[in-house]
VEXDREN-2710 file (C-alpha; in Angstrom, 1 decimal):
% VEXDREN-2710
k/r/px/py/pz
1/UNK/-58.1/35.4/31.0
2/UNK/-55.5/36.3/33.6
3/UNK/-55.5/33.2/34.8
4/UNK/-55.0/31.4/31.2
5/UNK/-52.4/33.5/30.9
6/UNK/-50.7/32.7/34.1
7/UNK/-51.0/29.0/33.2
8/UNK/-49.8/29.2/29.6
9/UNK/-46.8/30.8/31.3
10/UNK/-46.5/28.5/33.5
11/UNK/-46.7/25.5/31.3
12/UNK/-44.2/27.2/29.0
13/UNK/-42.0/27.5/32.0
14/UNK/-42.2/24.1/32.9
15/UNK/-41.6/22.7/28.9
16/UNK/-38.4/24.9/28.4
17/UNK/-37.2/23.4/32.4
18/UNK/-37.9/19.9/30.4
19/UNK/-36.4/20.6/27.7
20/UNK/-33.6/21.8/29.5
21/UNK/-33.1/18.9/31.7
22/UNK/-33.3/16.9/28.2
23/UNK/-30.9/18.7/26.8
24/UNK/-28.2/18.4/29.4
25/UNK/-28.5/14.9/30.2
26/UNK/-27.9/14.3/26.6
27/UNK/-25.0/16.4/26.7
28/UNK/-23.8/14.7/29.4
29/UNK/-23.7/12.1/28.4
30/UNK/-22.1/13.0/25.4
31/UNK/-19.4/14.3/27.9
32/UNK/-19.0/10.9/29.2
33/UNK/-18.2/9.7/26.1
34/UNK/-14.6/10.0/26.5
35/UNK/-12.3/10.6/23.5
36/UNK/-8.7/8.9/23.4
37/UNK/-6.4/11.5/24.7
38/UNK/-4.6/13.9/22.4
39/UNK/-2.7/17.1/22.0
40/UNK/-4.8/20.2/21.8
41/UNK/-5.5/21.6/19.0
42/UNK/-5.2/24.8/17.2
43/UNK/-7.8/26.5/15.5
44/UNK/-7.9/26.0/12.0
45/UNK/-4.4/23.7/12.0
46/UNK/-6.0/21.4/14.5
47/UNK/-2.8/19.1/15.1
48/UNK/-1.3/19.8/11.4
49/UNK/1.4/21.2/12.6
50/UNK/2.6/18.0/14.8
51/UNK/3.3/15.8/11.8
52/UNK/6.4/17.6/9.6
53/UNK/8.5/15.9/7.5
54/UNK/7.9/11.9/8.6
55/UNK/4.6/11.8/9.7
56/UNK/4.8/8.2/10.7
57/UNK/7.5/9.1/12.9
58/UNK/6.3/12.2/14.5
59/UNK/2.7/9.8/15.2
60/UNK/4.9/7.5/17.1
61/UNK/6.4/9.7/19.1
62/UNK/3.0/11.3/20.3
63/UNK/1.7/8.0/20.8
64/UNK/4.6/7.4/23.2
65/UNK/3.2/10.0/24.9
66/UNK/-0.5/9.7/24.9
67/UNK/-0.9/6.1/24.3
68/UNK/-1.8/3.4/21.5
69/UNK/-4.5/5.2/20.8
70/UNK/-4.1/8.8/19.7
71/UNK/-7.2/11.3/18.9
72/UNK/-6.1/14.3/16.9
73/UNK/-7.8/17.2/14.8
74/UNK/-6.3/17.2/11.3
75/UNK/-7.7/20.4/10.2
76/UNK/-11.3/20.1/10.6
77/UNK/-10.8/16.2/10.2
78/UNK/-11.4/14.0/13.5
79/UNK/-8.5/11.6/13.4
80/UNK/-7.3/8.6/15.4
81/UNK/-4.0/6.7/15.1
82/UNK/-3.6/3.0/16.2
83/UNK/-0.1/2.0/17.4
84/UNK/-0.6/-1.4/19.0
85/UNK/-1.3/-4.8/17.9
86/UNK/-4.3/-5.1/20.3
87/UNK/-6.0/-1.8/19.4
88/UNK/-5.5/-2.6/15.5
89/UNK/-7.1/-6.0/16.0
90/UNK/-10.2/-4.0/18.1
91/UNK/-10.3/-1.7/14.7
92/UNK/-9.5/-4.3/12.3
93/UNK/-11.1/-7.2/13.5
94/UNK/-13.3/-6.6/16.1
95/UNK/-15.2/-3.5/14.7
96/UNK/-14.0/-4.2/11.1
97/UNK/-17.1/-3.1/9.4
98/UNK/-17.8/0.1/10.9
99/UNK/-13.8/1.3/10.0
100/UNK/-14.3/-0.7/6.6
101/UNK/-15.3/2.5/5.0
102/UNK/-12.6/5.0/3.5
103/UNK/-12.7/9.0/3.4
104/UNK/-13.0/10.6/0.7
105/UNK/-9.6/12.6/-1.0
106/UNK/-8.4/14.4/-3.7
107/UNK/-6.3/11.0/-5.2
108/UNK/-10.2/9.7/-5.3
109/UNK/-12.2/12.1/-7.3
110/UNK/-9.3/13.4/-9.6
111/UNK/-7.3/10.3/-10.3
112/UNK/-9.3/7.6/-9.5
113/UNK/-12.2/7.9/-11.3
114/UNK/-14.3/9.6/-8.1
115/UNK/-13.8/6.8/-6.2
116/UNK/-14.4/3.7/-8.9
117/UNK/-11.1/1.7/-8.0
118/UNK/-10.8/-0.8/-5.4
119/UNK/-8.5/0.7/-2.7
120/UNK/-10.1/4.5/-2.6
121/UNK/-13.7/3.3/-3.0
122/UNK/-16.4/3.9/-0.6
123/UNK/-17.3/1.1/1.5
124/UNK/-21.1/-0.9/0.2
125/UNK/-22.5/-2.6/-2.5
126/UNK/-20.2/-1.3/-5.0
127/UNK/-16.9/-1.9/-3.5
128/UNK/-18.3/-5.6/-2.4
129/UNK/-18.7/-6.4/-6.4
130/UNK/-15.5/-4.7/-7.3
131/UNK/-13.3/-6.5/-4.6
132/UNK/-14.9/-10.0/-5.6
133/UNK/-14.2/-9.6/-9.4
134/UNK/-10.1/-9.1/-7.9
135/UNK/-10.1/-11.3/-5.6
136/UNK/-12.1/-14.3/-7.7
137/UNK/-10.9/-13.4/-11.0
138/UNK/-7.9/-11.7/-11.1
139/UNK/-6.0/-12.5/-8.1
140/UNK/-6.3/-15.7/-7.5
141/UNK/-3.6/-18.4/-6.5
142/UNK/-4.0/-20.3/-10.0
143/UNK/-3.9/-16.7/-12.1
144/UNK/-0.9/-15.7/-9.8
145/UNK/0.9/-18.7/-10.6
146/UNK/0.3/-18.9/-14.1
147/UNK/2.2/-15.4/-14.3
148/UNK/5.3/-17.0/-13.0
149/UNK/7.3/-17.4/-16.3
150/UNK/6.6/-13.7/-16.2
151/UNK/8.2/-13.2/-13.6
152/UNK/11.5/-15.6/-14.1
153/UNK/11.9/-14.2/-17.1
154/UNK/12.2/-10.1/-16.0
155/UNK/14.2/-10.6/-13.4
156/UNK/17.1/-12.7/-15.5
157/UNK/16.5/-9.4/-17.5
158/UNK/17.1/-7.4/-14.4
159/UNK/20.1/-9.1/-13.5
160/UNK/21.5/-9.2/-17.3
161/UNK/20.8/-5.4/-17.1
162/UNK/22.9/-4.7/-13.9
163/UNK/25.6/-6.7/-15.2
164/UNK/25.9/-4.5/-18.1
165/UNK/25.3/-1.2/-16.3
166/UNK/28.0/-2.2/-13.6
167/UNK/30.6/-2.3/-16.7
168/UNK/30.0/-6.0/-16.0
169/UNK/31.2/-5.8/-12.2
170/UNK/33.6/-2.3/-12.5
171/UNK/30.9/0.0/-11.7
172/UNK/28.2/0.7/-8.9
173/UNK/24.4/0.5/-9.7
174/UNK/21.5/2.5/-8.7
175/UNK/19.5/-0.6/-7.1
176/UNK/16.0/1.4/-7.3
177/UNK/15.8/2.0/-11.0
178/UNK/16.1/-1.4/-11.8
179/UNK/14.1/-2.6/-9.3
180/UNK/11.3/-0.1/-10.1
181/UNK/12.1/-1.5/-13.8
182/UNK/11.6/-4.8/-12.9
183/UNK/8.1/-4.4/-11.1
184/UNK/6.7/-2.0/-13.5
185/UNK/7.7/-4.6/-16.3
186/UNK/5.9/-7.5/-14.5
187/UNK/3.0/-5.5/-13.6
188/UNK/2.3/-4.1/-17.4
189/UNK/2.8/-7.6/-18.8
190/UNK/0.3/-9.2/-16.1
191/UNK/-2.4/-6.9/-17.4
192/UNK/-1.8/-6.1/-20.8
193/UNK/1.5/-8.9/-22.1
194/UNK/4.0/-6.3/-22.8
195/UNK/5.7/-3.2/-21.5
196/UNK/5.7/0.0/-22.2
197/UNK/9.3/1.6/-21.7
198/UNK/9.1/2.3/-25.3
199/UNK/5.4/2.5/-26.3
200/UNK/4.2/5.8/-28.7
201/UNK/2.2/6.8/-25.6
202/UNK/4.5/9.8/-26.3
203/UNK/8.3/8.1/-26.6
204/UNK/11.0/7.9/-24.4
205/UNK/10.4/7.9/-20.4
206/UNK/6.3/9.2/-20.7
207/UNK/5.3/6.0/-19.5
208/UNK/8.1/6.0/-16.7
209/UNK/7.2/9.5/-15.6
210/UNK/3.2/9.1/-15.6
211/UNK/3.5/6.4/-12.9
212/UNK/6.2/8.0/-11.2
213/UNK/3.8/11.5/-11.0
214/UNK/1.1/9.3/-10.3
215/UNK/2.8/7.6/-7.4
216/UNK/3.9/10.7/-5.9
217/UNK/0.4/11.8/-5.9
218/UNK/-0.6/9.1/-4.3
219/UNK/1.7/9.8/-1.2
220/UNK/1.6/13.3/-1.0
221/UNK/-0.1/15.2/1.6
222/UNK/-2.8/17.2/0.3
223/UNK/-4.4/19.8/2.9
224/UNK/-7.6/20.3/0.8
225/UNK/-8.2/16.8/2.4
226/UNK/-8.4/18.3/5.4
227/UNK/-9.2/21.9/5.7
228/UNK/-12.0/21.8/2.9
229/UNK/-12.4/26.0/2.5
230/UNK/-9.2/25.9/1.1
231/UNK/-9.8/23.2/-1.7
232/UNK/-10.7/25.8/-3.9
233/UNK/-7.7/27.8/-3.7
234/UNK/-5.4/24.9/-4.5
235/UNK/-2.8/26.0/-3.1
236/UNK/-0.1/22.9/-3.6
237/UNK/-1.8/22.6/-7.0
238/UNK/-2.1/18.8/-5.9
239/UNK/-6.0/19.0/-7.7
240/UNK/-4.5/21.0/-11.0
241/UNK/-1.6/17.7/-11.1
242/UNK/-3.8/15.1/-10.2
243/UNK/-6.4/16.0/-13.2
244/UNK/-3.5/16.5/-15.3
245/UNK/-2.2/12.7/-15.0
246/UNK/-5.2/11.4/-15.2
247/UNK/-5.5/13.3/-18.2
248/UNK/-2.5/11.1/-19.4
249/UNK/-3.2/7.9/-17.6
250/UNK/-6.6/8.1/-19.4
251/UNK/-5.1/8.2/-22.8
252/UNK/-3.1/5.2/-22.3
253/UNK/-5.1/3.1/-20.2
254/UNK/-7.9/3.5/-23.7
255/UNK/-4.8/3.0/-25.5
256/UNK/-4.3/-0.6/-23.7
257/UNK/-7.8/-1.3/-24.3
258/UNK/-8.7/-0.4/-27.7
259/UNK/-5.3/-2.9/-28.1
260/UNK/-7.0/-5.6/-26.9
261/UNK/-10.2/-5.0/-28.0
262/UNK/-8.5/-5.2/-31.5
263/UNK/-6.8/-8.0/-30.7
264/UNK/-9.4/-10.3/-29.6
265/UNK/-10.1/-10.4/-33.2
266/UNK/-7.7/-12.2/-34.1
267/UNK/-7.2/-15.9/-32.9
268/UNK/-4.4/-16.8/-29.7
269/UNK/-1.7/-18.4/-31.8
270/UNK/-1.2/-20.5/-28.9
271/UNK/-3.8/-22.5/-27.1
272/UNK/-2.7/-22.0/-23.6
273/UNK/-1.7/-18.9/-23.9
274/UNK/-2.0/-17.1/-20.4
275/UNK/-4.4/-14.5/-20.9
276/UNK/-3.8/-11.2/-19.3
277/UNK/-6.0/-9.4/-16.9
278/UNK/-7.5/-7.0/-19.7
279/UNK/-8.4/-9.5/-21.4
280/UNK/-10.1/-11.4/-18.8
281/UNK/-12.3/-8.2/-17.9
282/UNK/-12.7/-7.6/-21.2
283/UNK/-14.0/-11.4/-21.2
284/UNK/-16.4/-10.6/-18.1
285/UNK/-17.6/-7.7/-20.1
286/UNK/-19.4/-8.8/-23.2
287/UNK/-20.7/-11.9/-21.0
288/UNK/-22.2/-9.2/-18.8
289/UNK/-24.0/-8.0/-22.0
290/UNK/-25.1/-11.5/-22.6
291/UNK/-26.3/-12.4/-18.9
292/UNK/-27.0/-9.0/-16.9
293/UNK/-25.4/-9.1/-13.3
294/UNK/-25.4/-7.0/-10.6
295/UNK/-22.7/-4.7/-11.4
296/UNK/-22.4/-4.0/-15.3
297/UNK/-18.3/-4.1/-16.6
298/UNK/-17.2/-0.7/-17.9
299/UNK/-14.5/0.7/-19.6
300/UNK/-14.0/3.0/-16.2
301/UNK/-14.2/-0.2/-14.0
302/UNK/-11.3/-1.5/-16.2
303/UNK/-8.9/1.3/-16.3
304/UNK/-9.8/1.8/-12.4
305/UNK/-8.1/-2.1/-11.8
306/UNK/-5.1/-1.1/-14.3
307/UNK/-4.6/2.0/-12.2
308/UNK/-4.6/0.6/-9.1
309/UNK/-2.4/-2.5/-9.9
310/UNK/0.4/0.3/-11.5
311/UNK/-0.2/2.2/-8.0
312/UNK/-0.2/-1.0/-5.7
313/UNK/1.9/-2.9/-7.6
314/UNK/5.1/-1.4/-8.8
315/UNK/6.7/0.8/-6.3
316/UNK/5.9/-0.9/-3.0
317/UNK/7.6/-4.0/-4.1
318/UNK/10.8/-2.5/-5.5
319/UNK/10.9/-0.2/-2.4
320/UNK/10.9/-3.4/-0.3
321/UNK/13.6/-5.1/-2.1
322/UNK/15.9/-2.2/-2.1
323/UNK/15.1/-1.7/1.9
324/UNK/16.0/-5.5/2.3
325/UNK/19.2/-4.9/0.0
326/UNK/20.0/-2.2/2.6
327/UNK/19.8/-4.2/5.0
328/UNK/21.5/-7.2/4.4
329/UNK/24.5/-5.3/2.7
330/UNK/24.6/-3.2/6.1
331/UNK/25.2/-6.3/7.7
332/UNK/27.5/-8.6/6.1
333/UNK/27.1/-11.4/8.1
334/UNK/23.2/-11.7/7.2
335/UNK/24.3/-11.6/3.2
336/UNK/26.9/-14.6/3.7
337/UNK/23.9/-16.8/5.2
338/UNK/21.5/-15.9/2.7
339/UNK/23.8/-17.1/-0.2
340/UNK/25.0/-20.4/1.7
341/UNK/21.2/-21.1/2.1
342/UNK/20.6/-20.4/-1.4
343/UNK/23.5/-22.1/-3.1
344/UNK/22.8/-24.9/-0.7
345/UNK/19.8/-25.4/-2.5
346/UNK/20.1/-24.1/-6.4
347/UNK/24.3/-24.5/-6.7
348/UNK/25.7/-22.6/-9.4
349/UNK/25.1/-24.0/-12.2
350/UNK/21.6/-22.0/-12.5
351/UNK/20.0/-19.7/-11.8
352/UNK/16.5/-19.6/-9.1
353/UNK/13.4/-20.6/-10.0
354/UNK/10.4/-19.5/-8.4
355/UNK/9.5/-23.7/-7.2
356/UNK/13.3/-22.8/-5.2
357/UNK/11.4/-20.1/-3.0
358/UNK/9.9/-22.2/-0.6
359/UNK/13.1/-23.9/0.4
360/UNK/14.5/-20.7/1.6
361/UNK/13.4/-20.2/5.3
362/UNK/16.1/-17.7/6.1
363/UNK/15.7/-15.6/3.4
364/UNK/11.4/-15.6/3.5
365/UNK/12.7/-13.8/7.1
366/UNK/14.7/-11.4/6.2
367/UNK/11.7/-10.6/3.7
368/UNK/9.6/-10.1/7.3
369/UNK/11.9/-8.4/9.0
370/UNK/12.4/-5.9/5.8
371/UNK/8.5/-5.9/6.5
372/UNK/8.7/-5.5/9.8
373/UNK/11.0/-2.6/9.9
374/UNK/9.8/-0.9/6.0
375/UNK/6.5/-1.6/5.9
376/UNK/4.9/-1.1/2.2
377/UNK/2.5/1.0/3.2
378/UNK/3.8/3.0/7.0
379/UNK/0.4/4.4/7.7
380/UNK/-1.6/1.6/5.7
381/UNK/-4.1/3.6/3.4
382/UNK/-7.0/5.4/5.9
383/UNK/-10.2/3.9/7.4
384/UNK/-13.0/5.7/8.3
385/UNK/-15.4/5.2/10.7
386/UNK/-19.0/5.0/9.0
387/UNK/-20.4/5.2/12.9
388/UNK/-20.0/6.4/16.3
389/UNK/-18.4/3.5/18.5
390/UNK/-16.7/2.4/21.7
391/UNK/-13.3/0.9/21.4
392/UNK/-11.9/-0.2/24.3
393/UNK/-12.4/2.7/27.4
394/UNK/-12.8/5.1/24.3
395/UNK/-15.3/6.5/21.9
396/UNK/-14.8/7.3/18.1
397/UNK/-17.1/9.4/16.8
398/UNK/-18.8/8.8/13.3
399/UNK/-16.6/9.9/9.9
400/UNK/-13.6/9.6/12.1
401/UNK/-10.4/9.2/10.1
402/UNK/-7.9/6.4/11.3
403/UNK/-4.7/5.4/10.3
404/UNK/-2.7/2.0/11.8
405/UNK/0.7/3.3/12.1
406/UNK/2.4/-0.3/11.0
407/UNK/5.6/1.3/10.9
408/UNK/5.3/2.5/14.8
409/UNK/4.5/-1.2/15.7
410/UNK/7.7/-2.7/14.1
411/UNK/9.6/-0.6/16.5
412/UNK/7.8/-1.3/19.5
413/UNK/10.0/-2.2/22.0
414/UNK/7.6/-4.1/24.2
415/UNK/6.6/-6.2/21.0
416/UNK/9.6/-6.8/19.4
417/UNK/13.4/-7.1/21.5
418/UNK/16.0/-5.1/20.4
419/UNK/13.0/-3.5/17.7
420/UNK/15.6/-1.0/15.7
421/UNK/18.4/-4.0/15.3
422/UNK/17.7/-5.6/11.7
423/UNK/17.6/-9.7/12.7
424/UNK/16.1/-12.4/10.7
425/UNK/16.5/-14.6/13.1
426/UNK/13.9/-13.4/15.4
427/UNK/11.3/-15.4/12.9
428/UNK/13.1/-18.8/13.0
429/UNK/12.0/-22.0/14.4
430/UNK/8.5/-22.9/14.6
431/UNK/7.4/-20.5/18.1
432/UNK/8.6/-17.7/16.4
433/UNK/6.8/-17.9/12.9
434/UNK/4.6/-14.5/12.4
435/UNK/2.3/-14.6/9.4
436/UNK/2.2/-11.6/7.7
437/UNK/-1.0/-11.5/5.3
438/UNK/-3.3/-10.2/8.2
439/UNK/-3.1/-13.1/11.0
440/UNK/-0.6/-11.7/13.0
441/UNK/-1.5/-8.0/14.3
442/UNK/1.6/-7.4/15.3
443/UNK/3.3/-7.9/12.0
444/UNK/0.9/-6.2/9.1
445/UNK/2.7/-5.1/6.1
446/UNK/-0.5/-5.5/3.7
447/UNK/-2.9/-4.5/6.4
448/UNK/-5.9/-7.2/7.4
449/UNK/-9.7/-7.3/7.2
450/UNK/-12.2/-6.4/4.8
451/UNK/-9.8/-3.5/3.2
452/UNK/-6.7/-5.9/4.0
453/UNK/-4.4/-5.7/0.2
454/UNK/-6.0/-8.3/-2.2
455/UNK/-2.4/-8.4/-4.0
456/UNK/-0.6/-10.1/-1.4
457/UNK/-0.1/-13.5/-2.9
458/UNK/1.3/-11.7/-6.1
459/UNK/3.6/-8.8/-3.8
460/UNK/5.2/-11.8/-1.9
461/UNK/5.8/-13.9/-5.5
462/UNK/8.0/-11.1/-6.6
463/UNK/9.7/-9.5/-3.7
464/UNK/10.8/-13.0/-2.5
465/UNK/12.3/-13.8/-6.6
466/UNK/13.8/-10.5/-7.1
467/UNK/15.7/-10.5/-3.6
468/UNK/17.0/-14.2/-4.6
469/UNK/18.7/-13.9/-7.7
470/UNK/20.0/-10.5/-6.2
471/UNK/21.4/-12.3/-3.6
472/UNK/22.1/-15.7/-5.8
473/UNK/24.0/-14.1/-8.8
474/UNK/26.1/-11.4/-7.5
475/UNK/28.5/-10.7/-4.6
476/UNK/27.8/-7.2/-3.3
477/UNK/29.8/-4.5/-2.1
478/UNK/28.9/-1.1/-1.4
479/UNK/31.1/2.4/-0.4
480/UNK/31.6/3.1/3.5
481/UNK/28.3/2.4/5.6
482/UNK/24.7/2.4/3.6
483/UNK/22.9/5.2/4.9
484/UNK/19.2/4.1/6.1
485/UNK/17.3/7.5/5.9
486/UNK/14.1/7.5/4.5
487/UNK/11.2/10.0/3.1
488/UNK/7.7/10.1/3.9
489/UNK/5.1/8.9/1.1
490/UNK/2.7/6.5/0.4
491/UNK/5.3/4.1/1.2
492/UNK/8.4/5.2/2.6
493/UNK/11.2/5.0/0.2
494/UNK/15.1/5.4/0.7
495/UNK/15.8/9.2/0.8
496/UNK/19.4/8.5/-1.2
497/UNK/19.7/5.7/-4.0
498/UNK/21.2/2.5/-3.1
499/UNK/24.6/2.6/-4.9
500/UNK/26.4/-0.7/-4.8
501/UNK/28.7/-2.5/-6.9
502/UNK/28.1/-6.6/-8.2
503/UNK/30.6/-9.2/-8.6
504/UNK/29.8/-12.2/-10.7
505/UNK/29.0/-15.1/-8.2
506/UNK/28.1/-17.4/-11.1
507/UNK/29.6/-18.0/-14.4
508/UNK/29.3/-15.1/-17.1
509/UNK/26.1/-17.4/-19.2
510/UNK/24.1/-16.8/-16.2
511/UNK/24.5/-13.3/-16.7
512/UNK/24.4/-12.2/-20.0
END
C-alpha cells in the first residue's frame, strides 16, 4: 500500500510537472505574440485619458511616436489605430473579413434599432442581406441618377435662399445652415418626395432638431462603450438621450411610412414618376409576402435605411462643402481658377447642371483635397476584429477595436508634400490622379472594403453640385482671415460658422 501510495504520488508529481511545462509553453508563446507598441495604461482609464478634446489629433500625434500602428487600452477595450496607407490596406484589404465585423455601442442598441441598420450592424448573414438590398436597390448608379432633378432643383433653392438672406449681396451668410438645409432637403425627398422643415411632426424646427440630436449622438463619445460597469450609471446620460430620440425618430419615421403606405393607394399621376426609396422597400415588402426570401422586409428594416441615410447623408456632405468653401475663400487665388474653369464651360447665361460636373477637373480636386485634408468621417466608423491575427510583425487579439485615422494620413508628410498646405493641384495630370472610393489607401474619405460607405456615388453627386453653383453664382468675400479650427465628432465640423458675404456673379434671374 505504501508503495501505491508512493507511486500515485509520484505520478501526480509528474502530471502537474506536465501540465506545467504545458502551460508555460503556451504562455510563451502567447508572449511571443508581440502586441503593436503603445503607451501604458492606467488602471481602469486604460489610455482614456490620451485622447482630449480632438481625438484624431491627439491619435496622430502618438502614432508619431509609436508608429503606424498603435495598440492602446480604451478602458477595458483593446484598441488599435492604423495611421498609414500600407497598414490600412493590411486591415482593409488584406485581412478585410476578420476586421469586417463592428463593436457593439450605445448609438447601436438605443438608436439603431439594436444593431438593425447597415453601418452599426454586426458583421454575417444579416448585414450581407441588408447591404445587398442598398447597394442593388437603392443605391445604384441608375437610382442615383434618376434623383438628379432633385438635386438641381434644391440647390437653385439654396442659392435663391442665400441671395435673399445676404439682403441680396449686403449681408454675410452662415454657409452651414444652408448647406445642412440643402442636404437634409435632398436626403428626405430621395426617400420619402418631400421635406420636412414644416411637417406636424411637431411644427417649427422638430424635424431640424431631431437630426441635429441624432447626429450629435452619433459622434459623441460615450464611456459606457468602454468601461461597461459604469453603463449603468449613465453618467453623460448619452443612453437616457439616445432612447429619447429614438423615441422621436420612431414617431416620424411610422409617420413617413403609414404616408406611403396610404399613398400607394392611390394611382402615380405620372407614369415615370421617380419613385422614392420608401416606396421601393415598401415594394420589396409585400413581394416578400408573395415569394418568401431569405431575409423578410420589416417595418424596423425600413426605418433602420431612413435612419441611416439622415445620419450618413446630410451632415457629412454639408460639412465637406463648407470645409472646401473655407478653403478656397482662404486662398483666393484657388477661387479665381475654379470660376474661370467653370464659366469656361457653363458662361453666364445659366446656371450648372449636373451633365457640367464632369467637365470640371480642377474643381473635382479641390473636392479631394477638401477630402484629403476633412475627411467625412476622421476616424472612419470602428472595425472590430472577429479573431485573433498577425498583421505585419504584430498580433491583434480577437474583439480588438480599430479605428483608420484617415485624417492622420492626409497630413502625412511622407505621403503627401507640403501635407498641411491646401493645393488642388497636387491631383492634376494623369500620374497624379488618386481615386478616392476605396482604391487609393492613401486617400480614403468613405473608407474601403466590405464596410467601405455604400453612399459614395450619391455623397460625390451632391458635394461636387452644391460647391459649383457656390462657386458659379456668387463672388465671395469674407471678414479678415477664415479661421480653420475644428471640433471632434462623428465627422469633424468647423468649430465657428463660416460667415461670408455673396456678390451676384450672374444676372439677378439666376438668382431669384
Amino acid at each position: 500500500m505504501e508503495w501505491m501510495g508512493e507511486g500515485v504520488t509520484i505520478s501526480l508529481l509528474g502530471a502537474a510537472i506536465i501540465i506545467w511545462i504545458i502551460v508555460y509553453v503556451q504562455s510563451s508563446s502567447r508572449s511571443l505574440r508581440l502586441l503593436p507598441p503603445g503607451p501604458r495604461p492606467w488602471p481602469v482609464l486604460g489610455n482614456l485619458h490620451l485622447l482630449g478634446n480632438l481625438p484624431h489629433q491627439a491619435l496622430a500625434a502618438l502614432a508619431k511616436k509609436y508608429g503606424p500602428i498603435l495598440f492602446l487600452r480604451l478602458g477595458s477595450v483593446h484598441t488599435v489605430v492604423v495611421s498609414s496607407p500600407a497598414m490600412a490596406k493590411d486591415f482593409l484589404k488584406t485581412h478585410d473579413l476578420v476586421f469586417a465585423n463592428r463593436p457593439n455601442c450605445s448609438l447601436g442598441k438605443y438608436l439603431c434599432y439594436d444593431h438593425k441598420d447597415v453601418a452599426y450592424c454586426a458583421y454575417g448573414a444579416y448585414w450581407r442581406q441588408m447591404r445587398k438590398l442598398c447597394t442593388v436597390e437603392l443605391l445604384t448608379a441608375k437610382r442615383v441618377d434618376s434623383f438628379r432633378s432633385v438635386r438641381e432643383e434644391e440647390a437653385s433653392a439654396m442659392i435663391h435662399s442665400i441671395w435673399e438672406q445676404s439682403g441680396q449681396g449686403l449681408n454675410c451668410v452662415d454657409l452651414k445652415k444652408n448647406l445642412s438645409c440643402l442636404t437634409r432637403n435632398i436626403t428626405c425627398r430621395m426617400f420619402s418626395s418631400r421635406t420636412y422643415s414644416d411637417d406636424d411632426l411637431g411644427g417649427g424646427h422638430v424635424f431640424k432638431e431631431m437630426v441635429d440630436e441624432m447626429f450629435t449622438l452619433a459622434g459623441a463619445f460615450c464611456i459606457n462603450d468602454y468601461i461597461p460597469w459604469l453603463s449603468c450609471l449613465d453618467l453623460q446620460g448619452i443612453r437616457r438621450r439616445l432612447q429619447a430620440v429614438h423615441k422621436i425618430y420612431d414617431a416620424f419615421a411610422e409617420k413617413v411610412i403609414e404616408e406611403h403606405v396610404k399613398g400607394r393607394k392611390k394611382p402615380y399621376q405620372v407614369e415615370d414618376q421617380v419613385k422614392d426609396m420608401v416606396d421601393v422597400l415598401l415594394d420589396m415588402a409585400e413581394l416578400d409576402t408573395q415569394t418568401p426570401t431569405e431575409m423578410q422586409i420589416t417595418r424596423v428594416h425600413i426605418k433602420a435605411i431612413i435612419l441611416d441615410m439622415l445620419n450618413a447623408g446630410i451632415e457629412t456632405s454639408s460639412t465637406t462643402v463648407e470645409w472646401a468653401m473655407s478653403e478656397v475663400l482662404g486662398n483666393p487665388h484657388i477661387l479665381v481658377r475654379a470660376q474661370q474653369e467653370i464659366e469656361s464651360v457653363v458662361g453666364r447665361d445659366r446656371k450648372v447642371k449636373e451633365d457640367d460636373v464632369a467637365s470640371f477637373d480642377y474643381l473635382r480636386c479641390i473636392v479631394k483635397e477638401t477630402f484629403r485634408l476633412h475627411p467625412p468621417f476622421p476616424l472612419l466608423i470602428p472595425h472590430e476584429s472577429m479573431e485573433g491575427c498577425n498583421v505585419g510583425d504584430y498580433y491583434v487579439p480577437p474583439k480588438t477595436r480599430v479605428f483608420i485615422n484617415v485624417w492622420a494620413m492626409g497630413r502625412d508628410g511622407s505621403i503627401w508634400e507640403d501635407p498641411y498646405e491646401f493645393n488642388p493641384e497636387r491631383f492634376m495630370g494623369k500620374g497624379n490622379s488618386k481615386d478616392v472610393r476605396g482604391q487609393d489607401f492613401d486617400l480614403l474619405p468613405f473608407g474601403t472594403g466590405r464596410r467601405g460607405c455604400p453612399g459614395i456615388l450619391m455623397g460625390l453627386s451632391v458635394v461636387e453640385l452644391a460647391l459649383a453653383q457656390l462657386l458659379h453664382c456668387f463672388h465671395w468675400s469674407v471678414e479678415g482671415k477664415v479661421n480653420m479650427d475644428e471640433i471632434f465628432g462623428l465627422t469633424v465640423p468647423r468649430k465657428f460658422p463660416l460667415l461670408a458675404r455673396p456678390a451676384s456673379k450672374l444676372p439677378f434671374q439666376y438668382l431669384i
